[in-house]
C-alpha positions as CSV (number, residue, x, y, z in Angstrom):
1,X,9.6,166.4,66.5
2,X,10.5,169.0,64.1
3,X,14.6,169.2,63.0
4,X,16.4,172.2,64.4
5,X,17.9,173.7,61.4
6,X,21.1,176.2,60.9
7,X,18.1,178.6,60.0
8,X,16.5,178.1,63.1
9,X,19.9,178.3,65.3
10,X,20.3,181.9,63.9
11,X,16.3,182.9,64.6
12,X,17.0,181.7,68.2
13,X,20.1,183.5,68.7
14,X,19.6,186.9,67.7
15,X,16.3,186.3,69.7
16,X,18.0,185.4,72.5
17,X,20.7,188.3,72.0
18,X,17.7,191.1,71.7
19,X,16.0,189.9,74.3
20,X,19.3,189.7,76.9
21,X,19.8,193.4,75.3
22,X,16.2,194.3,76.2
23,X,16.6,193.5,79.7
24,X,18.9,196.3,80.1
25,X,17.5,199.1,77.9
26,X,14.9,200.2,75.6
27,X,14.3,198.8,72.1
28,X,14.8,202.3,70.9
29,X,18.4,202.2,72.5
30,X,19.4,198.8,70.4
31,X,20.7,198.9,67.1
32,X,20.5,196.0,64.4
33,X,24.3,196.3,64.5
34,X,24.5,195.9,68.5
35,X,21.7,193.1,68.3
36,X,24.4,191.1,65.3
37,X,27.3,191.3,67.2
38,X,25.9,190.2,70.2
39,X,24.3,187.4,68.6
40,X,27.5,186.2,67.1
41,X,25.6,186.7,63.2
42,X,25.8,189.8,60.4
43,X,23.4,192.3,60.2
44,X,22.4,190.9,56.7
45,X,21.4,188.0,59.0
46,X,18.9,189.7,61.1
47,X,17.3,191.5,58.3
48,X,16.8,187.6,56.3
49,X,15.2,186.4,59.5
50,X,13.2,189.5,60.6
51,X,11.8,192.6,59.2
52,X,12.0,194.5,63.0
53,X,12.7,194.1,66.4
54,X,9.1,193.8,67.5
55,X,9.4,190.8,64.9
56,X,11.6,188.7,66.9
57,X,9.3,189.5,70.1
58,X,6.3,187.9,67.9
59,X,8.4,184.9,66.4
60,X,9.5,184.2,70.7
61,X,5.9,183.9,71.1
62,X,4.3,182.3,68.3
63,X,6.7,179.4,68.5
64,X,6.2,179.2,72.6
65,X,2.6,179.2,72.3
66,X,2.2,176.7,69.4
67,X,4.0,174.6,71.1
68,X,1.3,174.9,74.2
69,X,-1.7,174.3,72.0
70,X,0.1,171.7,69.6
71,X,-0.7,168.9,71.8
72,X,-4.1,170.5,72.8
73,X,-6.0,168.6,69.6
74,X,-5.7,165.5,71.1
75,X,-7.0,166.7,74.4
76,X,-10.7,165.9,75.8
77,X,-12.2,169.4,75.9
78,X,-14.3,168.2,79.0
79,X,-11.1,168.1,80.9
80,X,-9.6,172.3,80.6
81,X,-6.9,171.7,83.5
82,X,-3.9,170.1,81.1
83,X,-4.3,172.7,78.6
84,X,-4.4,175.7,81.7
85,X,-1.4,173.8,83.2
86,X,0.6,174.6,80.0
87,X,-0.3,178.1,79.6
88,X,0.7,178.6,83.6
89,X,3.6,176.5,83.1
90,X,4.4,178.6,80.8
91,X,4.1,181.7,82.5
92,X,6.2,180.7,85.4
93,X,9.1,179.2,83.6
94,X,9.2,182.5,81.2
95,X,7.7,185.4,84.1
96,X,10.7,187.4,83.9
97,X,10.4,187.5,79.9
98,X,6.9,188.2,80.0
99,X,7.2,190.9,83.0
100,X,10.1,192.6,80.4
101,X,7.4,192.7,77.4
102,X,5.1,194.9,79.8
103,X,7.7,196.7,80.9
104,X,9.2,197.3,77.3
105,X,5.6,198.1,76.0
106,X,5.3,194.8,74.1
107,X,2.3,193.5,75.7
108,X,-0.1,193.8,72.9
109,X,2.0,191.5,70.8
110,X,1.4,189.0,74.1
111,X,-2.1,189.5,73.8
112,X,-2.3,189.5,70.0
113,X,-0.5,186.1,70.0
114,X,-2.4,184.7,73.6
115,X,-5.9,185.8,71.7
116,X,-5.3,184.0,68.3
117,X,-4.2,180.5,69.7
118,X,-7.0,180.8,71.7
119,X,-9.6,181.4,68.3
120,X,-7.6,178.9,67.0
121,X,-8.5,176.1,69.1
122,X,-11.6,177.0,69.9
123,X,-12.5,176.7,65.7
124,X,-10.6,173.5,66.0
125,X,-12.6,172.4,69.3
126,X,-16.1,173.7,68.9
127,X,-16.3,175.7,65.4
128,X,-20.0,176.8,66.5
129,X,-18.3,178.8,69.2
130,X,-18.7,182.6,69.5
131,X,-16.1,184.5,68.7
132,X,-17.2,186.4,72.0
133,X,-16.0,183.0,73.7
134,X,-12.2,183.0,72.5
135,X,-12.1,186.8,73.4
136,X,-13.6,186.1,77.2
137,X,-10.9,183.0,77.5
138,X,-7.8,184.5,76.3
139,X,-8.5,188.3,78.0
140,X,-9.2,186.3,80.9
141,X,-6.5,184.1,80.9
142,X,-3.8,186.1,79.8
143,X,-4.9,189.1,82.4
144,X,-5.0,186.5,85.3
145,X,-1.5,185.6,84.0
146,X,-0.4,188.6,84.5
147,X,-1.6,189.5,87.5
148,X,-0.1,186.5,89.0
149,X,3.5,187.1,87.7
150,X,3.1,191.2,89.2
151,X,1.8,189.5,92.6
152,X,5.1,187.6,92.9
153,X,3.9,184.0,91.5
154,X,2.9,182.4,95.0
155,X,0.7,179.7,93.6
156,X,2.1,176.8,91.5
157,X,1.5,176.5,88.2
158,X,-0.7,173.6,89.4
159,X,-2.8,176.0,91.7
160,X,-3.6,178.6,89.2
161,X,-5.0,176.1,86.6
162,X,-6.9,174.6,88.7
163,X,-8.2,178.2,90.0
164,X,-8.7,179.1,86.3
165,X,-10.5,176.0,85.4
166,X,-13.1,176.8,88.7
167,X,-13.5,180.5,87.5
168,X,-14.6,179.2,83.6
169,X,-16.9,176.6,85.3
170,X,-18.6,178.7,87.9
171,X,-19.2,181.5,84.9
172,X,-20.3,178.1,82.8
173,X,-22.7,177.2,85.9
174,X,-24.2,180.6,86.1
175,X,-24.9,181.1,82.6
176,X,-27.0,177.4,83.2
177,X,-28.3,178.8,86.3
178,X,-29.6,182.1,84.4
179,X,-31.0,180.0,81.7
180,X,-32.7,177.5,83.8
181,X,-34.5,180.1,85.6
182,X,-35.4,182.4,82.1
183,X,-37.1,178.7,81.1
């Protein structure tokens, strides 16, 4: 497990500061001096750690999603539910951060982050993969995600991985099925 540094105390408090400041008004509204004070460091400090606000949204989720698909390498790729449970996990322990990226307009960074882990492992898992593959997993996944957080998140985290996993292996089946029958 990697050390926490002083480096990365100051990355996760002005992180945490913006993102408590997001929650009650625009990014536009914020300043850089605002964002400092409230998270106890100089401005000199936010500008050594990040080069804009939108910044800090993509270092919150790069580090939360390679920390999903860290462990996913030593996974059997037969078996999708562990990796699913993680990224619904996830979801339901962070909704009301991910709900404030839509409604702050930073969904694209979501789905810029959500689409390159998944393009990661899939290179890592099955390098012969299309690219069309990744881009069907992680629009899927990340669209079903967010469907379930606006609907109120009345499954488990449990229940939607296992409803994902049947959704990829019925599309899986019918592609078989559509082969088979072309043969």
């Amino acid at each position: 497990m990697k050390e926490i540094t002083l480096h990365d105390e100051v990355k996760h408090d002005i992180a945490a500061a913006y993102i408590a400041l997001l929650a009650i008004k625009p990014s536009e509204e914020i300043s850089v001096t605002e964002l400092a004070k409230k998270a106890g460091v100089s401005r000199m400090s936010f500008y050594r750690n990040f080069s804009s606000k939108s910044a800090i949204i993509d270092y919150k989720l790069n580090t939360a999603l390679a920390a999903i698909y860290s462990g996913a390498h030593f996974m059997d790729m037969s078996i999708r539910q562990p990796l699913l449970l993680e990224e619904f996990r996830y979801a339901y322990d962070n909704s009301a951060f991910l709900k404030l990226l839509e409604e702050r307009g930073y969904l694209s960074i979501l789905f810029k982050w959500w689409d390159y882990y998944a393009q990661q492992f899939l290179l890592e898992h099955d390098p012969k993969a299309s690219p069309y593959e990744y881009a069907f997993y992680s629009g899927a996944s990340i669209n079903v995600i967010i469907c379930w957080i606006e609907t109120g998140l009345k499954e488990s985290p449990e229940q939607m991985a296992k409803y994902f996993d049947s959704l990829i292996a019925d599309r899986s089946k019918r592609g078989e099925e559509k082969a088979a029958k072309q043969h």
